[in-house]
KEZAVEX-583025 format. One line per 10 residues: their letters; for each residue x, y, z of N, C-alpha, C. Coordinates in Angstrom, 2 decimals, m for minus. Layout:
BEGIN
a> X:Y:Z:X:Y:Z:X:Y:Z ~ ...
END
This chain:
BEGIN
xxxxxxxxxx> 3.41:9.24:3.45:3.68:9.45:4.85:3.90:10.95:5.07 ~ 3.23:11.27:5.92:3.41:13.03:6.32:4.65:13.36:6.68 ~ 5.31:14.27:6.64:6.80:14.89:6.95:7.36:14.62:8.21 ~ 6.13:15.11:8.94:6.29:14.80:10.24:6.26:13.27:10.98 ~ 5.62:12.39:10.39:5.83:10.90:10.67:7.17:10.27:10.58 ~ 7.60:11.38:9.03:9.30:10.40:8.83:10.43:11.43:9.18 ~ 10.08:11.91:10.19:11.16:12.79:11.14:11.21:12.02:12.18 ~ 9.86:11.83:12.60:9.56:10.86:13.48:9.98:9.64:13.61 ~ 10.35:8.94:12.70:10.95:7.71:12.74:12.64:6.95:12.46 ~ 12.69:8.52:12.33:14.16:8.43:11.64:15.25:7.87:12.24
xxxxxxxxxx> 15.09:8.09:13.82:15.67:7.14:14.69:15.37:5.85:15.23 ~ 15.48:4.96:14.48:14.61:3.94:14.52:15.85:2.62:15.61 ~ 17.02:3.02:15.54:18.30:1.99:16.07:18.57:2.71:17.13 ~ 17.38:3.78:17.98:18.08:3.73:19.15:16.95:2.97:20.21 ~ 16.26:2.20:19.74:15.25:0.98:20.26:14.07:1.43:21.21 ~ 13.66:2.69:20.26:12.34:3.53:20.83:11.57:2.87:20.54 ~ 11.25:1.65:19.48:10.41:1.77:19.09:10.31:0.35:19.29 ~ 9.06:m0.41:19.34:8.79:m2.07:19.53:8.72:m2.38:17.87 ~ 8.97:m3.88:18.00:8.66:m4.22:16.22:6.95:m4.52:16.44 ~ 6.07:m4.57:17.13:4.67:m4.53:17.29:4.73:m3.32:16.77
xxxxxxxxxx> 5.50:m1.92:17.42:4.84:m0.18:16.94:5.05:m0.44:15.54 ~ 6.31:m1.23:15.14:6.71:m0.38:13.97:5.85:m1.22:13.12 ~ 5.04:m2.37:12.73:4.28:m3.41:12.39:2.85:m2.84:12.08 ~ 2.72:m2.06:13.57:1.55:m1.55:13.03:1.00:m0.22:12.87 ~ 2.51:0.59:12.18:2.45:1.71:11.74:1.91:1.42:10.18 ~ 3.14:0.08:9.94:3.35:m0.04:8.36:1.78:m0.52:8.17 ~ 0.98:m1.67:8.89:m0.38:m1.48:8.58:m1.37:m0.66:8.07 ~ m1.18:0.44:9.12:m1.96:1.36:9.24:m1.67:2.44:7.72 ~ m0.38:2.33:7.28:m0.26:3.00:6.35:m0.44:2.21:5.10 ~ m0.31:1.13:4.97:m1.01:0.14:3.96:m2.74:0.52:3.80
xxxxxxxxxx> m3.10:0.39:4.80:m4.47:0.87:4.81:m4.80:1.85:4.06 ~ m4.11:3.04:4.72:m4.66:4.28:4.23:m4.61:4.40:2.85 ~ m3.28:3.91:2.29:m2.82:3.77:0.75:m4.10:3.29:m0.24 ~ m4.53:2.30:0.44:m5.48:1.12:0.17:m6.76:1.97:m0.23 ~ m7.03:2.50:1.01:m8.66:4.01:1.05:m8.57:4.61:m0.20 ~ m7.23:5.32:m0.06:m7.04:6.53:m0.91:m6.90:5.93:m2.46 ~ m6.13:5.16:m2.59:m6.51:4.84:m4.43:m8.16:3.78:m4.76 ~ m8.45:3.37:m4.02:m9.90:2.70:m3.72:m11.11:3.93:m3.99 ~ m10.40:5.24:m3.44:m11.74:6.62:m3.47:m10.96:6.89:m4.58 ~ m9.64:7.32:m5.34:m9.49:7.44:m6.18:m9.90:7.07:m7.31
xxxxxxxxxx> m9.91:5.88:m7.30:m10.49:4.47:m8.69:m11.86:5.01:m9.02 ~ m12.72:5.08:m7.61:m14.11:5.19:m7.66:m14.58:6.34:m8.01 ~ m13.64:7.52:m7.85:m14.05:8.71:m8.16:m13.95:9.11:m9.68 ~ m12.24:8.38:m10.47:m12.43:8.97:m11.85:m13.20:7.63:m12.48 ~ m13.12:6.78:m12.08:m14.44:6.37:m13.05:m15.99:6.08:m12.94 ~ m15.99:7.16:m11.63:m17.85:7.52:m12.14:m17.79:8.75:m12.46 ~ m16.73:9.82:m12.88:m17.22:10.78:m12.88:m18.09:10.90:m13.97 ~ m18.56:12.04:m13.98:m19.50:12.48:m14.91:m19.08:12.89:m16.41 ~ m17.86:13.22:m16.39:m17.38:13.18:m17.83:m16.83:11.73:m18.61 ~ m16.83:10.94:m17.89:m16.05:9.38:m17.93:m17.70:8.45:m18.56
xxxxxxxxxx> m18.77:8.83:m17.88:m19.61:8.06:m18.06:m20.31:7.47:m19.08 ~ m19.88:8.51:m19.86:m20.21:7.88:m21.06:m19.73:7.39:m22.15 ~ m18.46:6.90:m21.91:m17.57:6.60:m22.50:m17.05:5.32:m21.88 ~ m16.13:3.96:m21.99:m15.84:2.72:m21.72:m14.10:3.09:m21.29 ~ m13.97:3.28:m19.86:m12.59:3.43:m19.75:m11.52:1.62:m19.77 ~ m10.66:1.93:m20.65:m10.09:0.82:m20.25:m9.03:0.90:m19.45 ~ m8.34:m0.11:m19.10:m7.25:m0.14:m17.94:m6.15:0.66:m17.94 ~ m5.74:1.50:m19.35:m4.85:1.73:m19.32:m4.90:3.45:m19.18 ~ m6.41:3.65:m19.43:m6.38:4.94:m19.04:m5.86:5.99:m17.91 ~ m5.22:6.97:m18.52:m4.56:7.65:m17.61:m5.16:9.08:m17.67
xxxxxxxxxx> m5.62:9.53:m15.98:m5.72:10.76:m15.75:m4.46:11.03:m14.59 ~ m4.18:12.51:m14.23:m3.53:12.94:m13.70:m2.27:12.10:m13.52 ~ m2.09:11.07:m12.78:m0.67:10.72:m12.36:m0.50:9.39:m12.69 ~ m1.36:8.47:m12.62:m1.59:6.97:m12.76:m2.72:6.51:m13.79 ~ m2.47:5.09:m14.41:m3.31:4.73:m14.83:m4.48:3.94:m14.04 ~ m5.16:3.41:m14.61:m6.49:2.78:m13.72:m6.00:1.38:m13.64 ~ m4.71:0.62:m14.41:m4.48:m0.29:m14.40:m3.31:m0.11:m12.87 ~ m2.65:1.00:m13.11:m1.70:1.10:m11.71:m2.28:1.38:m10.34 ~ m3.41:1.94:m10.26:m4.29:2.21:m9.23:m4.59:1.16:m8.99 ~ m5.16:0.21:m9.28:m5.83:m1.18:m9.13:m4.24:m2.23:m8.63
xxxxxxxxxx> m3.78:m1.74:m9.32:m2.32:m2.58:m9.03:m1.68:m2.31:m7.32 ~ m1.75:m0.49:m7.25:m1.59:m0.49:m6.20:m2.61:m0.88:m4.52 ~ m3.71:m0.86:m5.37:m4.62:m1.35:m4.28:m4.48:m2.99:m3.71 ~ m4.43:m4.02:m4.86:m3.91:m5.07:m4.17:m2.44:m5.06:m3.62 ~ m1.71:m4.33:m3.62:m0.38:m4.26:m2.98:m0.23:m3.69:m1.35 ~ m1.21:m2.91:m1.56:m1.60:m2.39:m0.16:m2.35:m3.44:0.75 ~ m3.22:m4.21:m0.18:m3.90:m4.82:0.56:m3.35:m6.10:1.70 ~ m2.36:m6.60:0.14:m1.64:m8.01:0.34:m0.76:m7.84:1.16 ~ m0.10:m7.11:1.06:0.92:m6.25:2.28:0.30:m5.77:4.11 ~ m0.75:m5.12:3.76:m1.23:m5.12:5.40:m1.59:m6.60:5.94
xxxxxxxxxx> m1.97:m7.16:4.93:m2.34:m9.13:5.43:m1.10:m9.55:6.13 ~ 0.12:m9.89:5.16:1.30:m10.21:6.02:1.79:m9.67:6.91 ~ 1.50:m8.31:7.06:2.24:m7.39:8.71:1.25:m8.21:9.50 ~ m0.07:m8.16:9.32:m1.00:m8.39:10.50:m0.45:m9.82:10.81 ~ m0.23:m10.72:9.66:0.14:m11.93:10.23:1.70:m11.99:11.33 ~ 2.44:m11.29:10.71:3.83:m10.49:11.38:3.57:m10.28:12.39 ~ 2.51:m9.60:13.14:2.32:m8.92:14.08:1.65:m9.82:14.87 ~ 1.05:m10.56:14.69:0.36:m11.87:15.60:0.89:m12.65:15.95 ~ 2.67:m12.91:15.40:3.31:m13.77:15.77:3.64:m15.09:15.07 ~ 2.61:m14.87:13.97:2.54:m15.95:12.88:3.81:m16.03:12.38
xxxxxxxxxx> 4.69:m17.14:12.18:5.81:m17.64:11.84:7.15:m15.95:12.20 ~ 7.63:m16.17:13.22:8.49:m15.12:13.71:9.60:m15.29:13.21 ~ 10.49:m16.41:12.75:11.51:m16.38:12.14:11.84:m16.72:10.58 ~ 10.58:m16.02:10.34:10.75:m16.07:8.62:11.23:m15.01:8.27 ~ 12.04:m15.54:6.33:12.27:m14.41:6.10:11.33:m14.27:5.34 ~ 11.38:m12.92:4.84:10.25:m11.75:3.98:10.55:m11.76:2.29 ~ 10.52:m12.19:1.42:10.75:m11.82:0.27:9.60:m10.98:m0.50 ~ 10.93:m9.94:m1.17:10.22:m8.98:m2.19:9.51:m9.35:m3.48 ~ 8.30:m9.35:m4.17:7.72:m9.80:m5.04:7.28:m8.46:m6.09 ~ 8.15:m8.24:m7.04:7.95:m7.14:m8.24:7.03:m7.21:m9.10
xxxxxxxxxx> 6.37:m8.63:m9.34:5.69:m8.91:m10.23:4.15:m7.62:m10.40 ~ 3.47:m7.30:m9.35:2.52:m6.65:m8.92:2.81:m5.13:m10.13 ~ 4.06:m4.44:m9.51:4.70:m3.14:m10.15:6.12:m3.38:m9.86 ~ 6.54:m2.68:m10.94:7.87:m2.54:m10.76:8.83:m2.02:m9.90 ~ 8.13:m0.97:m8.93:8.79:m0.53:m8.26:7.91:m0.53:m6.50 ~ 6.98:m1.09:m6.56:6.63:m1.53:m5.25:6.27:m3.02:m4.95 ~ 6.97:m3.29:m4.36:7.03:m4.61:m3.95:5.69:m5.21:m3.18 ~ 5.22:m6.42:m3.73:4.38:m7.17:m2.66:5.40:m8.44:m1.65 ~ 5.13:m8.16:m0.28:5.88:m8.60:0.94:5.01:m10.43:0.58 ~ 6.05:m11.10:0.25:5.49:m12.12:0.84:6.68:m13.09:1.82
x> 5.91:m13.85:2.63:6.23:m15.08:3.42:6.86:m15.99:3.02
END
């Protein structure tokens, strides 16, 4: 999230904001998450030094492995599914439980 988004939101309890805005901020940033390790994935393993060689999952360049990239892509994914359902109105008085199994430290939102 850019600096400026979470300045932006920081006042969130003085009821600026609708739970529709705030629903489909978190979407929208699921998404992007989603793009960005998706062009990530795709980029280190076609590069041109990778190609000729058999990467396995656990390979790690720069910050993540290819097994955590992939990890985080279904987390992003599974996560914008339930806001959108959130946001449509689909079951309004549920609660949300956190699911670690995915990674350890980012949770998949389920229903």
């Amino acid at each position: 999230m850019p600096h400026a988004d979470f300045l932006h939101i920081q006042h969130l309890s003085d009821n600026r904001y609708t739970a529709s805005e705030l629903y489909q901020d978190a979407i929208d940033n699921f998404s992007q998450a989603k793009i960005y390790f998706e062009t990530y994935l795709n980029r280190i393993t076609t590069s041109k030094q990778y190609q000729q060689q058999t990467l396995n999952r656990t390979f790690t360049t720069g910050f993540t492995s290819l097994i955590d990239a992939e990890s985080y892509i279904r987390i992003a994914k599974m996560n914008g599914i339930v806001l959108k359902l959130l946001l449509g109105g689909h079951k309004p008085d549920v609660k949300i439980d956190f699911d670690f199994s995915l990674h350890a430290h980012y949770p998949t939102l389920k229903l």
